[in-house]
DRENPA-3360 file (N, C-alpha, C; in nm, 2 decimals, always signed):
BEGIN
1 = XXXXXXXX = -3.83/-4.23/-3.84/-3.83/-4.15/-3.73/-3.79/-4.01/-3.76 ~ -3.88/-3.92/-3.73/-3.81/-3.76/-3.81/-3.77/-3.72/-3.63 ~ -3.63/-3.67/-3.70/-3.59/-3.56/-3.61/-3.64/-3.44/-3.56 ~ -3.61/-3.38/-3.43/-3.69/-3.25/-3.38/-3.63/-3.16/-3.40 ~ -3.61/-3.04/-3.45/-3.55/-2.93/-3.54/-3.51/-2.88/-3.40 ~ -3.38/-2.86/-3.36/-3.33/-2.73/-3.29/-3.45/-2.61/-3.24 ~ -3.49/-2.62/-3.11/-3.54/-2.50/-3.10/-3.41/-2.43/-3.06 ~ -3.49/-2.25/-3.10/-3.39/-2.14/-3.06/-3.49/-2.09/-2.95;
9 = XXXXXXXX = -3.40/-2.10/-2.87/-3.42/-2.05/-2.65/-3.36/-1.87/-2.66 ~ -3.45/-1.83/-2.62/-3.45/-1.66/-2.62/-3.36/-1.63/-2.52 ~ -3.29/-1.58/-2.50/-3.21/-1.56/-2.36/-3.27/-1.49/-2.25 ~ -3.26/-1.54/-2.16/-3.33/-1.51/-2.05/-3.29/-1.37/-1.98 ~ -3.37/-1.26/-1.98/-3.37/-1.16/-1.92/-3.37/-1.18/-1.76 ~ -3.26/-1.13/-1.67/-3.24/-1.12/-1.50/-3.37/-1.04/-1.49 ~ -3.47/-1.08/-1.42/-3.58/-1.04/-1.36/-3.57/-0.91/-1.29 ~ -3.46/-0.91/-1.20/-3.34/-0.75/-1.12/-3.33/-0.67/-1.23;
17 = XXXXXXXX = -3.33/-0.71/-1.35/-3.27/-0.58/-1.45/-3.42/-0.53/-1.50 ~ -3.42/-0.38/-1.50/-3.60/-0.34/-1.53/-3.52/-0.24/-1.64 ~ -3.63/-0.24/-1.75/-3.62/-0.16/-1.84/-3.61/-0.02/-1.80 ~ -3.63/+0.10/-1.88/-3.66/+0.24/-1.85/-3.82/+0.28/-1.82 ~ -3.87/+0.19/-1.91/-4.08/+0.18/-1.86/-4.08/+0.18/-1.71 ~ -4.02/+0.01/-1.71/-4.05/-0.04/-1.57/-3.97/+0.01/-1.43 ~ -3.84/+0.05/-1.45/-3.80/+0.14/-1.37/-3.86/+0.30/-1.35 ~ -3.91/+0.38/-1.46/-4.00/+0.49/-1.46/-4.13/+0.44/-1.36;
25 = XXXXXXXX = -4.19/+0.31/-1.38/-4.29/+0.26/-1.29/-4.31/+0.23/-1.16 ~ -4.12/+0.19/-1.14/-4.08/+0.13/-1.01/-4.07/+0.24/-0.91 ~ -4.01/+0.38/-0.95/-4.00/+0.50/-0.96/-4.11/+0.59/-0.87 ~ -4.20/+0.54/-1.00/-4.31/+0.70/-0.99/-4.30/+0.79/-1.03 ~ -4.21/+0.78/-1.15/-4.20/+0.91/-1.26/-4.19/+0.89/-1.34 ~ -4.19/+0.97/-1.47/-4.23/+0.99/-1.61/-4.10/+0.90/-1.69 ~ -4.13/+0.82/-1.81/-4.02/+0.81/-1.89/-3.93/+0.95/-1.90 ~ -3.95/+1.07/-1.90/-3.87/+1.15/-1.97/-3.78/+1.22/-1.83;
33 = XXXXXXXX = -3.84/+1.20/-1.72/-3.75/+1.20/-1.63/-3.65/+1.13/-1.61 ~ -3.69/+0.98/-1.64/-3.55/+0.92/-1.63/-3.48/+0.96/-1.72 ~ -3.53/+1.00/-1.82/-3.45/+0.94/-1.97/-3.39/+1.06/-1.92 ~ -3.42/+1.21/-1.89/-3.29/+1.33/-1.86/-3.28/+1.32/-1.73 ~ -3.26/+1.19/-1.64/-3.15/+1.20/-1.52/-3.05/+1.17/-1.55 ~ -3.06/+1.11/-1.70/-2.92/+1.01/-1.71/-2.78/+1.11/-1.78 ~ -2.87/+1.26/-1.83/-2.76/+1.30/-1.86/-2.69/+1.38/-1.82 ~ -2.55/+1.37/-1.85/-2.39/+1.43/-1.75/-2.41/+1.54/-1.68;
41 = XXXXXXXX = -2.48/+1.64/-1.69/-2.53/+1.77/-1.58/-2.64/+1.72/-1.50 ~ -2.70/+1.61/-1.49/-2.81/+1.64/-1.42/-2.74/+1.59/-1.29 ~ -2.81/+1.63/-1.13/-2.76/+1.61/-1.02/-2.81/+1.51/-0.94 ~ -2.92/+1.44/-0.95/-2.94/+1.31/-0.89/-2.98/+1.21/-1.00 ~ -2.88/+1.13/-1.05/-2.89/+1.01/-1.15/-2.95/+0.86/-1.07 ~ -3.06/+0.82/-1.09/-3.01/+0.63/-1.04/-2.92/+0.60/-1.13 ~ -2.88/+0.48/-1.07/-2.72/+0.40/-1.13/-2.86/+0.31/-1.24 ~ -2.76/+0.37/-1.33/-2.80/+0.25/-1.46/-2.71/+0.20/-1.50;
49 = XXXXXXXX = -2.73/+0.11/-1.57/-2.63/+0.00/-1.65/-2.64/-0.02/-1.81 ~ -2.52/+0.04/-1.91/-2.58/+0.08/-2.06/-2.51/-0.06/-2.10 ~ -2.61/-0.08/-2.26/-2.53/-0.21/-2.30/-2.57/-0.17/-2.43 ~ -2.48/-0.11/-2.47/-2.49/-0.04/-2.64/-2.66/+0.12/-2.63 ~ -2.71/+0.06/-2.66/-2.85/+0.15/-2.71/-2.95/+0.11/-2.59 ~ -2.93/-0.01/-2.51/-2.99/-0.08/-2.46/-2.94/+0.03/-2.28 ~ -3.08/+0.01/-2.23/-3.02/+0.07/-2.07/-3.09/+0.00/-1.99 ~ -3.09/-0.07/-1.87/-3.10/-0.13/-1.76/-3.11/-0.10/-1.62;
57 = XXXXXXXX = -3.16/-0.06/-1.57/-3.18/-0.03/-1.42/-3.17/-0.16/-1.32 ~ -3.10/-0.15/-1.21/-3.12/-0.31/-1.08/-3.23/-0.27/-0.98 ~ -3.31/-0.33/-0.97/-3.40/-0.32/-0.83/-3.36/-0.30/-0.74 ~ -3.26/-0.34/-0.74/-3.17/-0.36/-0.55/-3.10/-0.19/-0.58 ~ -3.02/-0.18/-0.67/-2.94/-0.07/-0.72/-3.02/+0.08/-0.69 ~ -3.17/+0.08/-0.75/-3.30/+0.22/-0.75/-3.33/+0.16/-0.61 ~ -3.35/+0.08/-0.51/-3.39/+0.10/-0.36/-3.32/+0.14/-0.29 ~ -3.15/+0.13/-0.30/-3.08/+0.18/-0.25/-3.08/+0.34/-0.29;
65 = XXXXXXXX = -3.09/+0.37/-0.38/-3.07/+0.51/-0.46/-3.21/+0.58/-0.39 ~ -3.28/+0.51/-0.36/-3.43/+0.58/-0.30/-3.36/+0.64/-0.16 ~ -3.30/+0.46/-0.07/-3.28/+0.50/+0.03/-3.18/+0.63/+0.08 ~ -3.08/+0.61/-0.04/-2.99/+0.76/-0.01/-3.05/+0.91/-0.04 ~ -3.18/+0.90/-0.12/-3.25/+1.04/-0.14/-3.33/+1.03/-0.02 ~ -3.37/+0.98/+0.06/-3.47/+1.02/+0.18/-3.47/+1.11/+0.24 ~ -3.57/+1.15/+0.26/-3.53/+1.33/+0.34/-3.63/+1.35/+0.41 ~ -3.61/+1.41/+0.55/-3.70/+1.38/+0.67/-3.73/+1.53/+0.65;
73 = X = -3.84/+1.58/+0.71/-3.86/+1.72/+0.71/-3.85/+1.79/+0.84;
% end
């Protein structure tokens, strides 16, 4: 009877956490917009979440961040 080798399971990415593509997509703006909202002088940042080199946006987090930019004319 041969034994079944250990698979290795990829860790599962939270579906809520969107990369910088996919939050630029979720958005409606350019990768390079986000990529310079995030830095320390700019004036409206969405909340991101850094994990080393790695950056993360929450769905729930950029709807809310929408809902606080709304602006009625």
């Amino acid at each position: 009877m041969k034994r079944k080798k250990p698979t290795k399971k990829k860790p599962k990415i939270d579906p809520e956490l969107l990369t910088e593509r996919d939050a630029a997509n979720f958005l409606g703006v350019s990768m390079s917009w986000i990529q310079k909202s995030r830095h320390p002088d700019a004036t409206s940042t969405p909340p991101f979440i850094a994990f080393g080199r790695n950056i993360r946006y929450s769905k729930t987090d950029l709807k809310a961040w929408i809902k606080d930019h709304r602006r009625s004319a």
